[in-house]
C-alpha angles and dihedrals in degrees: 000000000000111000108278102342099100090222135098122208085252086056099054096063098041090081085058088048097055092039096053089042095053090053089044095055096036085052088046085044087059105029115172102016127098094258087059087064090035090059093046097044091047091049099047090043087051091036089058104024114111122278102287102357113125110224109253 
């Protein structure tokens, strides 16, 4: 763990990693339909905005 910080570098990507599993398995989950794509799409454009910057 980094000094003070409470975190180790493992545990820094493993927020990313749910977050691109649980997209994964919601798109799977509605497969072929529009919110399949929508869910995707959402997650790509959150997963490589800007630090804190909330996809438009």
């Amino acid at each position: 763990m980094a000094p003070g910080s409470g975190w180790s570098d493992a545990d820094e990507g493993l927020p990313m990693v749910a977050t691109l599993v649980g997209a994964i398995l919601l798109a799977r989950a509605t497969a072929g339909t529009e919110l399949s794509e929508k869910i995707l799409e959402s997650t790509h454009k959150a997963v490589t905005a800007p630090d804190g910057a909330r996809p438009a």
